[in-house]
Backbone and ligand atoms as CSV (ligand in chain L), in Angstrom:
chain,resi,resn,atom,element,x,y,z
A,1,UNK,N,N,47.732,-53.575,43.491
A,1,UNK,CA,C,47.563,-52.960,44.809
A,1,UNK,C,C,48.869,-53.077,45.601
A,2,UNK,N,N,49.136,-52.262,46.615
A,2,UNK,CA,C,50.246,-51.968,46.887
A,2,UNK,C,C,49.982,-53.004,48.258
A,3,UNK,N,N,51.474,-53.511,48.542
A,3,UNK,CA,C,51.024,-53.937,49.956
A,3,UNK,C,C,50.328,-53.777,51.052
A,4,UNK,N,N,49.421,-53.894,51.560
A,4,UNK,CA,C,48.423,-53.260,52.124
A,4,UNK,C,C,48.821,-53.516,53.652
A,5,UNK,N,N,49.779,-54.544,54.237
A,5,UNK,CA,C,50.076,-54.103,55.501
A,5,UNK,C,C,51.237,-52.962,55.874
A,6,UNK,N,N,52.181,-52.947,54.674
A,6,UNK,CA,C,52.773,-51.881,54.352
A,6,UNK,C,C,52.572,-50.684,55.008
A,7,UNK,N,N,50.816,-50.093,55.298
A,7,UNK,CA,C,50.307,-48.715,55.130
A,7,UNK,C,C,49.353,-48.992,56.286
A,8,UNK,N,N,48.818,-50.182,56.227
A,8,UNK,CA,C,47.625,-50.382,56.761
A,8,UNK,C,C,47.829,-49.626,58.505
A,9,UNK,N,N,48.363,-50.812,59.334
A,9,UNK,CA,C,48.603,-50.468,60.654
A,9,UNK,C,C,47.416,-50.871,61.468
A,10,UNK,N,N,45.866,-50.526,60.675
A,10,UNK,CA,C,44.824,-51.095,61.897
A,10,UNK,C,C,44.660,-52.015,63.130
A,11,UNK,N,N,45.105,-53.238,62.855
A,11,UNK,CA,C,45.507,-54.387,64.031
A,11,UNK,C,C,46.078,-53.992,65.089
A,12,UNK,N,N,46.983,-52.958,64.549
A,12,UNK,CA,C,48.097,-52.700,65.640
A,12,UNK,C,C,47.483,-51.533,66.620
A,13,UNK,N,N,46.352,-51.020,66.305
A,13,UNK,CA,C,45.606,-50.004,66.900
A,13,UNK,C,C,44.024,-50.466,66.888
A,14,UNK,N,N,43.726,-51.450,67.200
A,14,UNK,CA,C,42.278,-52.099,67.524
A,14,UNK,C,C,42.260,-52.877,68.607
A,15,UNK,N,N,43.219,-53.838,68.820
A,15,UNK,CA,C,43.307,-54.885,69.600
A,15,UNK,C,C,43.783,-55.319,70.851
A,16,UNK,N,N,43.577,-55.594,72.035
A,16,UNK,CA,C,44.894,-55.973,72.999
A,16,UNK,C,C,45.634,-56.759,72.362
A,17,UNK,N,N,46.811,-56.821,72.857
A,17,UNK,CA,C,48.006,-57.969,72.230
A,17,UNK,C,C,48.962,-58.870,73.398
A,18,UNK,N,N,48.167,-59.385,74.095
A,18,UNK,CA,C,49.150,-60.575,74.704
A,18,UNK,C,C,49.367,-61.611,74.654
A,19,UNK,N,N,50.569,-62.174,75.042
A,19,UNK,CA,C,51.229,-63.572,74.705
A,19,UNK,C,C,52.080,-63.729,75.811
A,20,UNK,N,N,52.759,-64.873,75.453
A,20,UNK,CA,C,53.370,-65.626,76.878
A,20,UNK,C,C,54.641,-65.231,76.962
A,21,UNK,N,N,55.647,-65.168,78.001
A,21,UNK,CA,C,56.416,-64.269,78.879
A,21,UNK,C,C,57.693,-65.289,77.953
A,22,UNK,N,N,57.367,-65.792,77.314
A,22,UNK,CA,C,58.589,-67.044,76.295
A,22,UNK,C,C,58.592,-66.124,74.765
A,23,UNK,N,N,57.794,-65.334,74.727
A,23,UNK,CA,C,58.126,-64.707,73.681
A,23,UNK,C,C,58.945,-63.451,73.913
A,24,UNK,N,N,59.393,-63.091,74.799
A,24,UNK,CA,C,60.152,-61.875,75.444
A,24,UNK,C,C,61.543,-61.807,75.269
A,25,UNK,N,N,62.540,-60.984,74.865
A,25,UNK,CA,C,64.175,-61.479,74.930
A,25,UNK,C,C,64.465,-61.795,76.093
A,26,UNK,N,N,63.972,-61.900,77.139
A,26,UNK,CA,C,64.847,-62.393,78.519
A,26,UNK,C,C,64.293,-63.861,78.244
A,27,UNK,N,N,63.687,-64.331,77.356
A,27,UNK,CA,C,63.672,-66.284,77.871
A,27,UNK,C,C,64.298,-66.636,76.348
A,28,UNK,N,N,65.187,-67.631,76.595
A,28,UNK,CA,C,65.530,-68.507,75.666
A,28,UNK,C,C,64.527,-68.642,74.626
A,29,UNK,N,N,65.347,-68.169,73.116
A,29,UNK,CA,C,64.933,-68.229,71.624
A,29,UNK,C,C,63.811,-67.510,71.363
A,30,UNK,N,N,63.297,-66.074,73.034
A,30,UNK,CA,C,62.393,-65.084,72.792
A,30,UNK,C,C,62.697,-63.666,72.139
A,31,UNK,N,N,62.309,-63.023,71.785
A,31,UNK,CA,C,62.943,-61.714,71.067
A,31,UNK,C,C,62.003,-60.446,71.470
A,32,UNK,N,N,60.942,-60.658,71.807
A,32,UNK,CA,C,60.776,-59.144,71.732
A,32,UNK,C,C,60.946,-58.044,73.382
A,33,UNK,N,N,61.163,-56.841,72.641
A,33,UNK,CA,C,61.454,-55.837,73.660
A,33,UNK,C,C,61.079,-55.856,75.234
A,34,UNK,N,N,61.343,-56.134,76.115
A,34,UNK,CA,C,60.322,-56.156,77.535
A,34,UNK,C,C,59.977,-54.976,77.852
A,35,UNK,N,N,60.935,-53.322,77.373
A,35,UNK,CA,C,60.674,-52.723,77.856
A,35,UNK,C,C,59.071,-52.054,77.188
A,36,UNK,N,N,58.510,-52.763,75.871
A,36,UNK,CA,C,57.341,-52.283,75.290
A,36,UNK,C,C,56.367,-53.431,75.715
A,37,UNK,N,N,56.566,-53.892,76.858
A,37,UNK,CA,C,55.114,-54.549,77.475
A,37,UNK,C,C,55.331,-54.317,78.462
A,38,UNK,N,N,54.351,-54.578,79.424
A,38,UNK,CA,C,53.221,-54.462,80.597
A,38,UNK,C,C,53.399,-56.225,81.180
A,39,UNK,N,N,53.089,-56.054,82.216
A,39,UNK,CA,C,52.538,-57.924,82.891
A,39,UNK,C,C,51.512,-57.682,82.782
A,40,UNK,N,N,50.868,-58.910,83.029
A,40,UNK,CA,C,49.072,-59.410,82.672
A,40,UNK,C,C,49.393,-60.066,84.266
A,41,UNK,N,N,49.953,-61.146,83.831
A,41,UNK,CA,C,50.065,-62.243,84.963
A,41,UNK,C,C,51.346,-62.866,85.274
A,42,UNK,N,N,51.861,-64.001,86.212
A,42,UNK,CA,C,53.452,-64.199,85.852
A,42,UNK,C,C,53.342,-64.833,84.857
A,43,UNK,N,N,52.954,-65.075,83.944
A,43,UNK,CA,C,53.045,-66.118,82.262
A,43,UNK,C,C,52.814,-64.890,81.271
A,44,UNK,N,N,52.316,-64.082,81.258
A,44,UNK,CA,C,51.215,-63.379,80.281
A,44,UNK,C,C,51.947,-61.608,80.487
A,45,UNK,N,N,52.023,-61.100,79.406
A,45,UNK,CA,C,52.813,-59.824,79.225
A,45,UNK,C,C,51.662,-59.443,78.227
A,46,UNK,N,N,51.871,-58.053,77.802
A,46,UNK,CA,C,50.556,-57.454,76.941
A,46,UNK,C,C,51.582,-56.310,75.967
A,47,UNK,N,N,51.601,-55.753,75.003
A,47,UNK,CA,C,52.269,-54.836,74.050
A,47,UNK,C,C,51.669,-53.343,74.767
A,48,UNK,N,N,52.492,-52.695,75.616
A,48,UNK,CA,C,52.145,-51.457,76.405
A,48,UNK,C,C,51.231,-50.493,74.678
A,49,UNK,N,N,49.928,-50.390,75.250
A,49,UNK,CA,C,49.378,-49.646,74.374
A,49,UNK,C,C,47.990,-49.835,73.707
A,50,UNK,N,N,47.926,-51.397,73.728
A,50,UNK,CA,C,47.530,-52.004,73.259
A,50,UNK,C,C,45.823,-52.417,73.953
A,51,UNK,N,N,46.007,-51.981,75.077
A,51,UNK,CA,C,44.470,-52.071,76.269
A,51,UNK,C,C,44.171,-50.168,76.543
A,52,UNK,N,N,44.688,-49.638,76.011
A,52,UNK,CA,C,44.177,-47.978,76.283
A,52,UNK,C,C,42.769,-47.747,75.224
A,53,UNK,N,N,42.323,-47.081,75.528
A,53,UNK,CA,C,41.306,-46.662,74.413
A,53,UNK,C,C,41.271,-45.090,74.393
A,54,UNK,N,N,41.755,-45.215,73.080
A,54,UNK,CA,C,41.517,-45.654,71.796
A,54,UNK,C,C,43.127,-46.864,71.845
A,55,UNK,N,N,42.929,-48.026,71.459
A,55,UNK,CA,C,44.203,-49.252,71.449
A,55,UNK,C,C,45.421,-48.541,70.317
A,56,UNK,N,N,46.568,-48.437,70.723
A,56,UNK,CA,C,47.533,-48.300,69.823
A,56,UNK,C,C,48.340,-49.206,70.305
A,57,UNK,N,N,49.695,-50.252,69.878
A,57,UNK,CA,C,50.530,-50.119,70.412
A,57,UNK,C,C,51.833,-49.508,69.965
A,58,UNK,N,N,52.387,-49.330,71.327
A,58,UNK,CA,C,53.518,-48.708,71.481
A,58,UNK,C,C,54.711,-49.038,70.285
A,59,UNK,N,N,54.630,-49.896,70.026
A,59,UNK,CA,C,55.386,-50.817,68.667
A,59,UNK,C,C,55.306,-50.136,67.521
A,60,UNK,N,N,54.265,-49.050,67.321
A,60,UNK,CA,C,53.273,-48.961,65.819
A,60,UNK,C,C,53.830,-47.544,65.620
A,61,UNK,N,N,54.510,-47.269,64.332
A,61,UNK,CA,C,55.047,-46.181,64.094
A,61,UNK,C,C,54.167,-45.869,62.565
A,62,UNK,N,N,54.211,-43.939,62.505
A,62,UNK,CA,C,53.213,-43.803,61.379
A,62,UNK,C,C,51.984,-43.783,61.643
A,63,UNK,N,N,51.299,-43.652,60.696
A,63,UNK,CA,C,49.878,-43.109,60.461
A,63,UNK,C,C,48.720,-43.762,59.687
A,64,UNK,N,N,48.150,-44.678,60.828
A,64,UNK,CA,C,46.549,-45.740,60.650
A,64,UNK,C,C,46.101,-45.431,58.762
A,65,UNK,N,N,46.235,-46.593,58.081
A,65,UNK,CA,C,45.759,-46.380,56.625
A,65,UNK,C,C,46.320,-45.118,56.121
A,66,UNK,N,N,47.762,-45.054,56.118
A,66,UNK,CA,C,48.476,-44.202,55.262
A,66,UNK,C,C,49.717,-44.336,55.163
A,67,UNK,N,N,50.839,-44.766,56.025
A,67,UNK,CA,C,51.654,-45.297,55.950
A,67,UNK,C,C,52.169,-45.452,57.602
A,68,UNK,N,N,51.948,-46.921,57.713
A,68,UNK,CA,C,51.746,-47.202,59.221
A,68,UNK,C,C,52.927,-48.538,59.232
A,69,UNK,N,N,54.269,-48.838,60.305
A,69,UNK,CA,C,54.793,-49.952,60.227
A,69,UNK,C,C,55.148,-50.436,61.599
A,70,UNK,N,N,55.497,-51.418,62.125
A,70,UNK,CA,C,56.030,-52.178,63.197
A,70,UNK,C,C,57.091,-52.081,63.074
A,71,UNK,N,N,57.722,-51.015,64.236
A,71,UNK,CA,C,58.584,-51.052,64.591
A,71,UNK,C,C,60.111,-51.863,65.227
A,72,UNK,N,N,59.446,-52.619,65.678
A,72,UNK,CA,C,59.944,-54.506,66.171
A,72,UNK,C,C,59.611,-55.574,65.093
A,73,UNK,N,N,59.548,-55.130,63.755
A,73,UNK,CA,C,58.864,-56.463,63.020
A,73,UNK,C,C,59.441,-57.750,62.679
A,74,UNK,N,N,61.014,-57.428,62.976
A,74,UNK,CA,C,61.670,-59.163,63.114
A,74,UNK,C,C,61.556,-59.920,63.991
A,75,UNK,N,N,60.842,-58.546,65.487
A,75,UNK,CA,C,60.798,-58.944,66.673
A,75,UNK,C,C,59.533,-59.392,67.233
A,76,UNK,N,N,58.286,-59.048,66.740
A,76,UNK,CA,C,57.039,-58.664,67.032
A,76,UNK,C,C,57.167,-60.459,67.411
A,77,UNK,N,N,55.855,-60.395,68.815
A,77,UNK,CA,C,55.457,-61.701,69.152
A,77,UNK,C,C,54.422,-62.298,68.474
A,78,UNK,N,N,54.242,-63.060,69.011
A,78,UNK,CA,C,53.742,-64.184,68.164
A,78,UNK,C,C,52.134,-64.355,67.844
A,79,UNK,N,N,51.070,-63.315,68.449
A,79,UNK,CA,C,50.234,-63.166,68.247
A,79,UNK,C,C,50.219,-62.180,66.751
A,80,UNK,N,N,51.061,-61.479,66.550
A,80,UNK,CA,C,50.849,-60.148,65.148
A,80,UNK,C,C,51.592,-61.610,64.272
A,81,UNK,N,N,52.484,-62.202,64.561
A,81,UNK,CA,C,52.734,-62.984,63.412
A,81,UNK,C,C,51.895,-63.765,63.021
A,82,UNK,N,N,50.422,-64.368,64.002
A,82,UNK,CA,C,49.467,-65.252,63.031
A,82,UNK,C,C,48.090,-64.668,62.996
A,83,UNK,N,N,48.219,-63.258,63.087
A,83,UNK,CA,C,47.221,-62.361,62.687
A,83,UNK,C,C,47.129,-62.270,60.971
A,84,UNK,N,N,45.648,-62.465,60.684
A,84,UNK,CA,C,45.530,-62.639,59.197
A,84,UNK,C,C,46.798,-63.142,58.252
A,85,UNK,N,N,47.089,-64.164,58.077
A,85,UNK,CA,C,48.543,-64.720,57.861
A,85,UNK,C,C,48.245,-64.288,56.446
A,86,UNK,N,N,47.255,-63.673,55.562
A,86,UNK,CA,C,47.375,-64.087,54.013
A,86,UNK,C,C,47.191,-62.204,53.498
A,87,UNK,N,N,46.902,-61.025,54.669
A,87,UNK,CA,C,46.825,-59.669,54.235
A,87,UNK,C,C,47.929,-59.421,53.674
A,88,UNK,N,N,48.984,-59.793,53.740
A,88,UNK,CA,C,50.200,-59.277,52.926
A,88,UNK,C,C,49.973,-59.120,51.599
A,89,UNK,N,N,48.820,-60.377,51.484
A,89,UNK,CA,C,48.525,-60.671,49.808
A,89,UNK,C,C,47.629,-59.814,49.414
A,90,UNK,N,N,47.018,-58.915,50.456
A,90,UNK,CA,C,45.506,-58.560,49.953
A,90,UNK,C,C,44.466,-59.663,50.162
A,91,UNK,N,N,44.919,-60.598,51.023
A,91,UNK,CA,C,43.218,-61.101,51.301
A,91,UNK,C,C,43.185,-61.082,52.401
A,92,UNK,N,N,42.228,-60.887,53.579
A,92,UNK,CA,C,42.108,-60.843,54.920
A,92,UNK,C,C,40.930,-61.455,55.610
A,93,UNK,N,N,40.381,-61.449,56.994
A,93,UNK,CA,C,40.345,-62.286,57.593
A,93,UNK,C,C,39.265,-61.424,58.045
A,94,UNK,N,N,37.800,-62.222,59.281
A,94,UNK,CA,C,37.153,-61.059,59.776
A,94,UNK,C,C,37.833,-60.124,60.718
A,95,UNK,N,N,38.782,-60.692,61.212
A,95,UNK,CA,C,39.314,-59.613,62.381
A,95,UNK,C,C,40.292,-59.154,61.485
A,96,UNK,N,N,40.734,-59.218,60.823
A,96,UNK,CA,C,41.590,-57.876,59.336
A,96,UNK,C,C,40.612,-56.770,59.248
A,97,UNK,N,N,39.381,-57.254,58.714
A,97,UNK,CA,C,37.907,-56.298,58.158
A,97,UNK,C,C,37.547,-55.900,59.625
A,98,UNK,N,N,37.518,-56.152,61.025
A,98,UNK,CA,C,36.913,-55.684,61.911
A,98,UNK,C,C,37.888,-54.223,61.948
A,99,UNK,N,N,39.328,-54.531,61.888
A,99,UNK,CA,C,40.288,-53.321,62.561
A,99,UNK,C,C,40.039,-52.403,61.605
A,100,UNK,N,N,40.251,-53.112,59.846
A,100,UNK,CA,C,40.305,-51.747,58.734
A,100,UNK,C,C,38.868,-50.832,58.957
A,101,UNK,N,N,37.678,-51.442,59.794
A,101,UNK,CA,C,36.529,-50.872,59.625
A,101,UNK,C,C,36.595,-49.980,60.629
A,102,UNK,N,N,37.338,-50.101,61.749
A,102,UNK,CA,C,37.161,-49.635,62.995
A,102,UNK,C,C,37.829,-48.097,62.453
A,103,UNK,N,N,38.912,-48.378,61.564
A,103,UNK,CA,C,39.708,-47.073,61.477
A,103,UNK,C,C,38.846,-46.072,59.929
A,104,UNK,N,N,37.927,-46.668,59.426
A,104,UNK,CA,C,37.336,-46.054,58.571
A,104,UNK,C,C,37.976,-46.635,56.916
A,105,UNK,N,N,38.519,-48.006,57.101
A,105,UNK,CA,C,38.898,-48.278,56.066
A,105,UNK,C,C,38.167,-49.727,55.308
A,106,UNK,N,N,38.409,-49.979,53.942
A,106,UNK,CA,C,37.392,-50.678,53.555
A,106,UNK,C,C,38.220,-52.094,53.959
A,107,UNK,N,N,37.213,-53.214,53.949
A,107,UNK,CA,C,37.956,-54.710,54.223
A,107,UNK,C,C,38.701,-54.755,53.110
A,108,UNK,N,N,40.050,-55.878,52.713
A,108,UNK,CA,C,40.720,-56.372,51.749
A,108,UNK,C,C,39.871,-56.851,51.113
A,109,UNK,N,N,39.940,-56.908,49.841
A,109,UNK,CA,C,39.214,-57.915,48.794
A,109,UNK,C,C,37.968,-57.073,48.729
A,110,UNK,N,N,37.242,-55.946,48.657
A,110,UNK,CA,C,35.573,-55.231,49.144
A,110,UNK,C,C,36.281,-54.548,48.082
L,1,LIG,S1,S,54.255,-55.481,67.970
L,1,LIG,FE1,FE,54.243,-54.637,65.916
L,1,LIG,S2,S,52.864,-55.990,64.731
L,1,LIG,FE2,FE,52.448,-56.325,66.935
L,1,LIG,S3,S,50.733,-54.911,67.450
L,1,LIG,FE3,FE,52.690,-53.869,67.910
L,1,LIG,S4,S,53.141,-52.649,66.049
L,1,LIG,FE4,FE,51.635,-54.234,65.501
């Protein structure tokens, strides 16, 4: 099986995505983009895209279960990095199987 986050993309179009204002390039040893989030709160930033419905974020380039990638992926914060830590492999998690279901796709490992 081919890498399946490779193509996949679901997560990145199911979910809100926020994390703390330390994962941002304006704070020391943070990296990702400010101009692709939103504030929540003064601590709390969100991935612009990511609270619309239908959820995409703005980050997510390509096409949901066909060839879908993160655009920022050296950069992406720190919530997509401990999202299903083991789908790379093909095994996933319930919230892996909640997003692939949401988009009409089967869970990993099914
Ligand atoms: S930052 Fe990248 S990995 Fe995180 S939700 Fe957006 S597209 Fe997905």
């Amino acid at each position: 099986m081919a890498e399946p986050c490779l193509s996949c993309g679901a997560c990145c179009a199911s979910f809100r995505v926020d994390f703390h204002v330390a994962d941002l390039e304006t704070s020391p040893g943070g990296c990702v983009p400010v101009a692709l989030t939103v504030p929540v709160t003064a601590t709390l930033v969100r991935m612009r895209g990511t609270d619309e419905g239908p959820p995409r974020c703005i980050a997510l380039a390509g096409k949901v279960g066909q060839q879908a990638s993160c655009t920022i992926y050296e950069n992406r914060p720190g919530p997509c990095r401990d999202f299903a830590p083991f789908a790379a492999l093909g095994i996933g998690d319930e919230g892996c199987a909640r997003a692939r279901r949401r988009h009409g796709l089967t869970p990993l490992g099914e």
